[in-house]
Legacy VTK file of the C-alpha trace (Angstrom):
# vtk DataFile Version 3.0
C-alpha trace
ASCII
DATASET POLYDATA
POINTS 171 float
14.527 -7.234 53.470
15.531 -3.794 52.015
17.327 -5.304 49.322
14.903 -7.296 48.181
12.495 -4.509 48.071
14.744 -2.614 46.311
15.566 -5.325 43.759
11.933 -5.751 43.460
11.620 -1.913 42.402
14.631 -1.749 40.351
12.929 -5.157 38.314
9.792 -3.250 38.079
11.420 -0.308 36.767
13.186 -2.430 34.068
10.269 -4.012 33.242
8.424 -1.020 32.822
11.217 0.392 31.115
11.352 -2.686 28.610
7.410 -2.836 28.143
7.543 1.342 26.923
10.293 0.709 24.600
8.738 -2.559 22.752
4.838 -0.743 23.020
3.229 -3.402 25.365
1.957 -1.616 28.306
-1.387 -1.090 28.460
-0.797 2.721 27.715
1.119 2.430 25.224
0.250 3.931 21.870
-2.582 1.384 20.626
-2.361 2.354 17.045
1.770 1.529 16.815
1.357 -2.326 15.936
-1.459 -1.783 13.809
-0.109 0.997 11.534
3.108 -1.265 11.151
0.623 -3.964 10.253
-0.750 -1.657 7.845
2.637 -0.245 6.238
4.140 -3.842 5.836
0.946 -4.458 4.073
1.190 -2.403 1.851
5.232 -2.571 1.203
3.808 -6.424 0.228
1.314 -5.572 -1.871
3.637 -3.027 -3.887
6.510 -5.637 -3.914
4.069 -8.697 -5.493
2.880 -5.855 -8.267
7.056 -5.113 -9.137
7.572 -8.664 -9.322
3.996 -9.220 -11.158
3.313 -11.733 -8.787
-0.168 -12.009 -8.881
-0.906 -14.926 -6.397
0.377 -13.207 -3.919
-1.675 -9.906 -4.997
-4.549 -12.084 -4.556
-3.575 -13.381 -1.106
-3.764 -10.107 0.002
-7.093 -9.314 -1.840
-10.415 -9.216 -0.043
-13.151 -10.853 -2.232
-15.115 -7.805 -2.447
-12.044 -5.884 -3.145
-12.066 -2.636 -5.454
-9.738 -0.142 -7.379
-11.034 2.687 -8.214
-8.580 5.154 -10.837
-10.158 8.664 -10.182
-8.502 10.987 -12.479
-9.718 11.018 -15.991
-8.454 10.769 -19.311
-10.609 13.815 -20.443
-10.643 15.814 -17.357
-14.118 15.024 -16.587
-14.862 14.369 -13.094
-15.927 10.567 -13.920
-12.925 8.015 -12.706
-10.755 6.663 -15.929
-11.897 3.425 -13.924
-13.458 1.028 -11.759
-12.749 -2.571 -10.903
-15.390 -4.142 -8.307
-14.753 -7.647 -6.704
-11.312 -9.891 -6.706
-11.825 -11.214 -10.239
-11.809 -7.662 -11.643
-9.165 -6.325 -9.798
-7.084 -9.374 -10.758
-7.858 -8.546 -14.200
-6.984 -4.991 -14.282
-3.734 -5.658 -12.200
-2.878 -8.736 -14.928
-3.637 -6.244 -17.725
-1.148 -3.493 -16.169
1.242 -5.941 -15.748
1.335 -7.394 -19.199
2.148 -3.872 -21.083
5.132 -3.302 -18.773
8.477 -4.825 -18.871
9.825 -3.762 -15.391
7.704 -1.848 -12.862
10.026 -0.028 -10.042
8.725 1.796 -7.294
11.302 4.758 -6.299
10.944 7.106 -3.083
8.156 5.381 -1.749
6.969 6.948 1.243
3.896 5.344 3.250
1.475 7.299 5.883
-0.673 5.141 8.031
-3.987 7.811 8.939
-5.933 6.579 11.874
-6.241 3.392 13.235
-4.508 1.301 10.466
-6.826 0.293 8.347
-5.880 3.086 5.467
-2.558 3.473 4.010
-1.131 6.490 1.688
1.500 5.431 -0.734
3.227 8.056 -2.914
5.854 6.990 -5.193
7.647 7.628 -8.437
7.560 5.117 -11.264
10.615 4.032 -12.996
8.675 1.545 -15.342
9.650 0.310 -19.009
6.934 -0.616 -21.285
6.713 -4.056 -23.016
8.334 -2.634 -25.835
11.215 -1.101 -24.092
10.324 2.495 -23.416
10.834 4.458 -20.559
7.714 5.178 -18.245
8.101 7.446 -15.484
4.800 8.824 -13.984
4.437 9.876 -9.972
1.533 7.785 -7.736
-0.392 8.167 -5.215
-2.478 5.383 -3.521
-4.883 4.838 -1.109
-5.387 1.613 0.339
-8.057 0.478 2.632
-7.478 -2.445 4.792
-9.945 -4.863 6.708
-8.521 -7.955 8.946
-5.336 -7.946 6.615
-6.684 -7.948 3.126
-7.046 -5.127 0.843
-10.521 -4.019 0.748
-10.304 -0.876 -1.866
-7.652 1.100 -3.171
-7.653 4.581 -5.614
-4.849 4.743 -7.797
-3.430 8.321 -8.672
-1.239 9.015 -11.527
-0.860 11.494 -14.190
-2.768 10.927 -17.220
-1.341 13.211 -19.400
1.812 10.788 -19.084
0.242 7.634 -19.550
-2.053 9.056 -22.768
1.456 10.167 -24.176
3.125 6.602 -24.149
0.071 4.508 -24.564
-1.785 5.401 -27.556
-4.987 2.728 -27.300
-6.541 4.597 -24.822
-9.592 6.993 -25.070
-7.314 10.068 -24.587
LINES 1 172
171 0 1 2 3 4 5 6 7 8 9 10 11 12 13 14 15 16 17 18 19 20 21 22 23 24 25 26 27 28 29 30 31 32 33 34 35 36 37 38 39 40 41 42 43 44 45 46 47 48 49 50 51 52 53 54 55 56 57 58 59 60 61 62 63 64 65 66 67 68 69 70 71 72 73 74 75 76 77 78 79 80 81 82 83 84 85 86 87 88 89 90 91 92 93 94 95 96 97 98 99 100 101 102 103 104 105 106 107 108 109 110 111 112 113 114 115 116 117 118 119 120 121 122 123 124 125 126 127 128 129 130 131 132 133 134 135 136 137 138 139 140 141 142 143 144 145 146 147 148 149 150 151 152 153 154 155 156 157 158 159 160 161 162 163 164 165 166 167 168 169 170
């Protein structure tokens, strides 16, 4: 009787043991399988865009999906851009992907904030354009996630290095 009460404890303690280290006890930090969720999101999302894969940028879309590109070409406090509902964004990510040759994402670091359903990603680019120059320029994004798809995102880079290379912009 004693040993089976002890091998009934020393199960439990395993058990518990095992159910800590995985995260599935009830008390267990509730926000640890959605922020991975939420950073292997976004690690797919970046990955279609450096392989200009843009099926499986749209699988990952919401249809009311937005990007929004704060920082200004002039320094005004209006965003350089806006893109409101799949088709748009679709079109703005085609458009990006068109004047670059390669697009490489170096030191990418990605914070999950609250419960998951926003992502940070800051990065360097190690681009070349269509017509073989280098493009390096730093990002940030922000990415805001509902039931897996990517409902909005701001994109943050430094305009003073895209007006240099690109000269068809309003600059």
């Amino acid at each position: 009787m004693r040993v089976r009460v002890l091998t009934t404890a020393i199960v439990g303690v395993l058990a518990l043991v095992a159910g800590i280290a995985i995260g599935t006890t009830p008390w267990a930090s509730a926000d640890a399988q959605p922020a991975g969720r939420a950073e292997e999101l976004t690690r797919r999302i970046l990955d279609a865009f450096e392989r200009k894969d843009l099926n499986a940028i749209a699988a990952l879309l919401d249809e009311n999906a937005s990007i929004t590109i704060p920082l200004s070409f002039s320094g005004a406090q209006e965003p350089a851009g806006h893109f409101a509902g799949k088709d748009e964004v679709l079109g703005y990510v085609g458009q990006v992907t068109t004047n670059f040759r390669t697009l490489r994402f170096i030191d990418l670091r990605i914070s999950v904030a609250g419960d998951g359903e926003t992502t940070f990603a800051q990065a360097n680019g190690d681009f070349v354009t269509a017509d073989g120059r280098p493009y390096r320029n730093v990002y940030i994004y922000r990415f805001d996630w509902k039931d897996g798809r990517m409902l909005h995102a701001d994109e943050y880079a430094n305009p003073i290095t895209l007006c240099q290379t690109f000269d068809n912009l309003d600059c």
